[in-house]
C-alpha positions as CSV (number, residue, x, y, z in Angstrom):
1,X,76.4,2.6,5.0
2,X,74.7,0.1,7.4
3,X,75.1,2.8,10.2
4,X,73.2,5.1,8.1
5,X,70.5,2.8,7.1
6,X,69.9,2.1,11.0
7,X,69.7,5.6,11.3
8,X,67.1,6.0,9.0
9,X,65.1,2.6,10.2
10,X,65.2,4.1,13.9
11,X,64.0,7.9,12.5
12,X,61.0,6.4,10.3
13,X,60.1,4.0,12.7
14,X,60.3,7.1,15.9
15,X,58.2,9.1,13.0
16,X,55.5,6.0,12.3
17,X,55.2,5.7,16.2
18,X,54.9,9.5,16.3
19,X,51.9,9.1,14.1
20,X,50.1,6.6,15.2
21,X,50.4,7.7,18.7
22,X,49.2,10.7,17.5
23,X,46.0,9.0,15.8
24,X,45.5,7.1,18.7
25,X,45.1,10.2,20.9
26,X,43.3,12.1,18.6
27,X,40.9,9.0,18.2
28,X,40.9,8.9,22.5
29,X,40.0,12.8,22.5
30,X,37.6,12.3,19.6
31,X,35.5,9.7,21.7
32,X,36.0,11.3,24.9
33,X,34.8,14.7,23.5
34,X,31.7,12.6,21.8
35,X,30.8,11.2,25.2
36,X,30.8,14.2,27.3
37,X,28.7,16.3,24.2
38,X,26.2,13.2,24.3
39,X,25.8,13.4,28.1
40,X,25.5,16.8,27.9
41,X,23.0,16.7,25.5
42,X,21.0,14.1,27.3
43,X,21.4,16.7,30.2
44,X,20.3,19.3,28.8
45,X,17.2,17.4,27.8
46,X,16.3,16.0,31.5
47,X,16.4,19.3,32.7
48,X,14.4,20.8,30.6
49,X,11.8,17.9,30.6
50,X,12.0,18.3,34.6
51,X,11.0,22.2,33.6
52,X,8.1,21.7,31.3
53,X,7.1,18.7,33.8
54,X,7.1,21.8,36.8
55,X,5.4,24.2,34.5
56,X,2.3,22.0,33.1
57,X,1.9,20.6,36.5
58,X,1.6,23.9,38.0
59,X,-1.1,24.9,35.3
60,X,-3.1,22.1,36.2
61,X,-3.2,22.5,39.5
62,X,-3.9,26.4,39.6
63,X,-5.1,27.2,36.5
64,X,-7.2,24.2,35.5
65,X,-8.7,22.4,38.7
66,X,-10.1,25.8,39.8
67,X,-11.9,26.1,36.7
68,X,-13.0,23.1,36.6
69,X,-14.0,23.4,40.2
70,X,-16.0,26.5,39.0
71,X,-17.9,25.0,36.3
72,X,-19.1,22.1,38.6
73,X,-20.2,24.6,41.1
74,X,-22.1,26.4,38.4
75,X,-24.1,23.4,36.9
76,X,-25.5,22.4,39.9
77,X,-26.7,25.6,41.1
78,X,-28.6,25.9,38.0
79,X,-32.4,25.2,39.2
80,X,-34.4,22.8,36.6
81,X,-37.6,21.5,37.0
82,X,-37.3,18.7,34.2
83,X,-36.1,15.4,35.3
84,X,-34.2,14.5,32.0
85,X,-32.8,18.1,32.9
86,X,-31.6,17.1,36.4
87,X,-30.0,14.0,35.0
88,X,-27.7,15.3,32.7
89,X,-26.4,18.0,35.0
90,X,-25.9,14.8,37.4
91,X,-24.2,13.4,34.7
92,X,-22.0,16.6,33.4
93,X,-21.2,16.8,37.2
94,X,-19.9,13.3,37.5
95,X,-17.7,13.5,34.2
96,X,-16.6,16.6,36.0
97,X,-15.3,14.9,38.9
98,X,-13.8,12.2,36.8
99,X,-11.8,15.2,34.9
100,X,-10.5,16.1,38.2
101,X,-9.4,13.3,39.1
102,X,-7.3,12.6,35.9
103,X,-5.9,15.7,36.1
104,X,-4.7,15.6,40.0
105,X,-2.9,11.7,38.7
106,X,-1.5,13.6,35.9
107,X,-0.4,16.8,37.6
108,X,0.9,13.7,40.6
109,X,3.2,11.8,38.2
110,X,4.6,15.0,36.9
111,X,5.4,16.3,39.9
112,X,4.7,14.5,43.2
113,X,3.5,16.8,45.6
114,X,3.8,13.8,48.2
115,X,7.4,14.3,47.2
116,X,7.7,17.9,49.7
117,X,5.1,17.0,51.9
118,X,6.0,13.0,53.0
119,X,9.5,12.4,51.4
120,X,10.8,10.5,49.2
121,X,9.8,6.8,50.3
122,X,6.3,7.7,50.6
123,X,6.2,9.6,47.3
124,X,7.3,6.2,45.7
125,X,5.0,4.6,47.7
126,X,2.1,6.1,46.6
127,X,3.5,6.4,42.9
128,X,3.6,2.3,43.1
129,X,0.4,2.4,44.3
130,X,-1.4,4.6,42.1
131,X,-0.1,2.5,39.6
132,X,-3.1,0.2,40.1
133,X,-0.7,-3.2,39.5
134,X,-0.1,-4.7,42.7
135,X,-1.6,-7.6,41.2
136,X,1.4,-8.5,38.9
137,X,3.8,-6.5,40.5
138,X,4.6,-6.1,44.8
139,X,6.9,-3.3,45.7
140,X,8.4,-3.3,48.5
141,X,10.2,0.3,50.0
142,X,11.9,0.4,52.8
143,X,15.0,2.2,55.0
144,X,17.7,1.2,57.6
145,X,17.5,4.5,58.6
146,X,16.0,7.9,58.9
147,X,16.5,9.5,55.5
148,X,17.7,13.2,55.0
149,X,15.4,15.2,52.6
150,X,17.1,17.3,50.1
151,X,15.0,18.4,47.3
152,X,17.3,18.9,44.3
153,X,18.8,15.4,44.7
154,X,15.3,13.4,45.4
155,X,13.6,14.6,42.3
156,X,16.3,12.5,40.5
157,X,16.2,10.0,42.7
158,X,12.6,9.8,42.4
159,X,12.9,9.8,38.5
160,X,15.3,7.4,39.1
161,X,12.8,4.7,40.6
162,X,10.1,5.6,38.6
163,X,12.2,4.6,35.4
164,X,13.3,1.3,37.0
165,X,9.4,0.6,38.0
166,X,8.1,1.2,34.7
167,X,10.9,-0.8,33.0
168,X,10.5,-4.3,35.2
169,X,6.6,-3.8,34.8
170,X,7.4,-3.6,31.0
171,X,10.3,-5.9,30.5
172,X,11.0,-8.0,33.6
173,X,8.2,-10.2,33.9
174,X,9.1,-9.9,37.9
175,X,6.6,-10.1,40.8
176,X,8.6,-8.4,43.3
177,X,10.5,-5.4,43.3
178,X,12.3,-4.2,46.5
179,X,13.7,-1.0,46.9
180,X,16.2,-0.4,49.9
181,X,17.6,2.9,51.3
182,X,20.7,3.4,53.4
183,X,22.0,6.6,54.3
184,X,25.1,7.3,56.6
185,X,27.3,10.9,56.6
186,X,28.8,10.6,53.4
187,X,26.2,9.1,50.9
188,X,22.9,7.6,50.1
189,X,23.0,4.2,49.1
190,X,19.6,2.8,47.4
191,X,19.8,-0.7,46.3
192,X,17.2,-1.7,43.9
193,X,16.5,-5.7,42.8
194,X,14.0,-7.8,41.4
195,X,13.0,-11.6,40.7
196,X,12.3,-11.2,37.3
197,X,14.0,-12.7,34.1
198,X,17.1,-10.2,33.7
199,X,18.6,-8.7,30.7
200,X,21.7,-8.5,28.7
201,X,22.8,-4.6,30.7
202,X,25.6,-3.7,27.9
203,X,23.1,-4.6,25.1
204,X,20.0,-2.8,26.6
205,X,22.1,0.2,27.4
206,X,24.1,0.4,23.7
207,X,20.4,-0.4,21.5
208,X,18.3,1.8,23.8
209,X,17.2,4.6,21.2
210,X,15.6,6.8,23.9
211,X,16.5,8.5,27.4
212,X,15.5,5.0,29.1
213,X,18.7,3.4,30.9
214,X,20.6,6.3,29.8
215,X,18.7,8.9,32.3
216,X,19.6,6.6,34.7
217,X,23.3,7.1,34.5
218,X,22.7,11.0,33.5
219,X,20.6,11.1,36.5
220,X,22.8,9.9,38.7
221,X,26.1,11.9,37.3
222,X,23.9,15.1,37.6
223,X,24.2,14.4,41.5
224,X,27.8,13.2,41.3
225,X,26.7,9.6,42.1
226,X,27.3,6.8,40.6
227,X,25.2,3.6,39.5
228,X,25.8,0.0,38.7
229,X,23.6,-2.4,37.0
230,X,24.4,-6.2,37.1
231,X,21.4,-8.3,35.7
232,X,22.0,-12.4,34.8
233,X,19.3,-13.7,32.5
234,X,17.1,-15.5,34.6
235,X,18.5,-14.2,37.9
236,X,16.9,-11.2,38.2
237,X,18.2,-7.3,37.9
238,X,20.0,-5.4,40.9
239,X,20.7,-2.0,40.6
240,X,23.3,-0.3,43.2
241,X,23.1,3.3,43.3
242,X,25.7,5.6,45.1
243,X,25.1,9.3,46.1
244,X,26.9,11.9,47.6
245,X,25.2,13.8,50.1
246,X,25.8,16.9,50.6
């Protein structure tokens, strides 16, 4: 009788492990499957923002400036004799040029044409400086060494630093920012701190209802890289970021 009641014990207690291993793994592939559709997600929605970013650009700069371009040329080939006549086509011609001007900074930040031409450090060069903040912000970029241009990856990368400007402009309350590039055969290392107040990283990255820090991890798993934040409150934020090249 006692055998068979340890018999028993031992199956239900096999059969309760059974389950809850069973729930446990089932929970595990639940979250794991959750993660990888939310990164996809997130993804699918960089890319397509880097798309409509190429495509607007792209109509601004041969579509629109031409036209623009046109227009100007048109207004002051128009021959008036009237003074008040003469000063508002001197007018419409300077709002023209103003126009232009916008729409080359827009058509810039969406896609830096500095970027191709100059590379990646002097496309975040002049991003920082068209900014127009030097007075609350300094940015400092900089390389140990030559840097290897590869288009695909340096759009993201370029994203990358473009997020992290905006976000210690916005949050940090820093007056320096220095951004640091070292490349060897393997990888691209770009190391990323500031002097401002720092943030709680695991709290930011678990309330943030946007792409924010999150395109900064999708980002860098798009190129197979990897990225580490470590902030202190008080002590400033460094950001590490690892990338294969390839």
């Amino acid at each position: 009788m006692e055998n068979r009641i340890l018999y028993i014990t031992i199956f239900l207690s096999s059969l309760l492990a059974v389950i809850i291993s069973f729930f446990i793994a089932s929970i595990i592939r639940y979250h794991r499957r959750f993660i990888r559709l939310q990164r996809e997600r997130i993804t699918a929605e960089i890319r397509s923002l880097e798309n409509e970013r190429k495509r607007i650009a792209t109509d601004l700069h041969d579509s629109l400036g031409p036209l623009l371009s046109s227009v100007k040329l048109n207004i002051t080939s128009v021959e008036v004799s009237d003074e008040r006549d003469r000063q508002v086509i001197s007018k419409s011609t300077k709002y023209i040029d103003e126009i232009i001007t916008s729409m080359r900074q827009i058509s810039h930040n969406l896609l830096p044409n500095t970027l191709e031409r100059k590379g990646l450090l002097e496309a975040i060069r002049e991003f920082s400086g068209h900014l127009g903040q030097e007075a609350l912000l300094e940015v400092h970029v900089y390389a140990m060494n030559p840097i290897t241009p590869n288009a695909e990856q340096d759009i993201h990368i370029f994203r990358i630093v473009q997020e992290i400007i905006h976000n210690t402009l916005k949050h940090a309350g820093a007056s320096r920012l220095d951004i640091g590039f070292n490349q060897d055969a393997e990888e691209l290392l770009v190391l990323i701190k500031d002097n401002g107040k720092g943030f709680n990283v695991q709290k930011a990255t678990r309330d943030s209802r946007g792409l924010g820090l999150k395109s900064l991890e999708i980002r860098t798993d798009i190129m197979h890289g990897t990225i580490n934040i470590r902030s202190t409150p008080g002590e400033g934020t460094h950001y590490y970021i690892r990338i294969p090249r390839r």
